[in-house]
Phi, psi and omega in degrees: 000137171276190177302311180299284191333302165327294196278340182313303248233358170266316176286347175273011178254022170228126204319289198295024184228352193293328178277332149003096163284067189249102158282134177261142202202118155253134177231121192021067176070022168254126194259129149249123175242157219203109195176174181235160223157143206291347202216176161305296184288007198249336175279347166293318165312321180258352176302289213283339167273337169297306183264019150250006153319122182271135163112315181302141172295168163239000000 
């Protein structure tokens, strides 16, 4: 599984991110994530699951 995938498949098990429409794009372990979201705490939230994402940098 790749990076993209990783994070794909991370933000959809969590609950408060899951209705979420967040793409994810990565190019050599670098992650972009591109959505719109109600708070603060739900991009704080998707930042910290993206960079514990294996392969991706931090």
């Amino acid at each position: 599984m790749d990076v993209t995938e990783h994070v794909k498949t991370a933000l959809h098990q969590t609950d408060s991110l899951k209705r979420f429409d967040i793409t994810v794009v990565t190019l050599k372990g670098d992650v972009r994530l591109i959505g719109v979201l109600d708070s603060q705490a739900q991009i704080d939230e998707t930042i910290k699951i993206a960079r514990a994402s294996d392969g991706a940098h931090t």
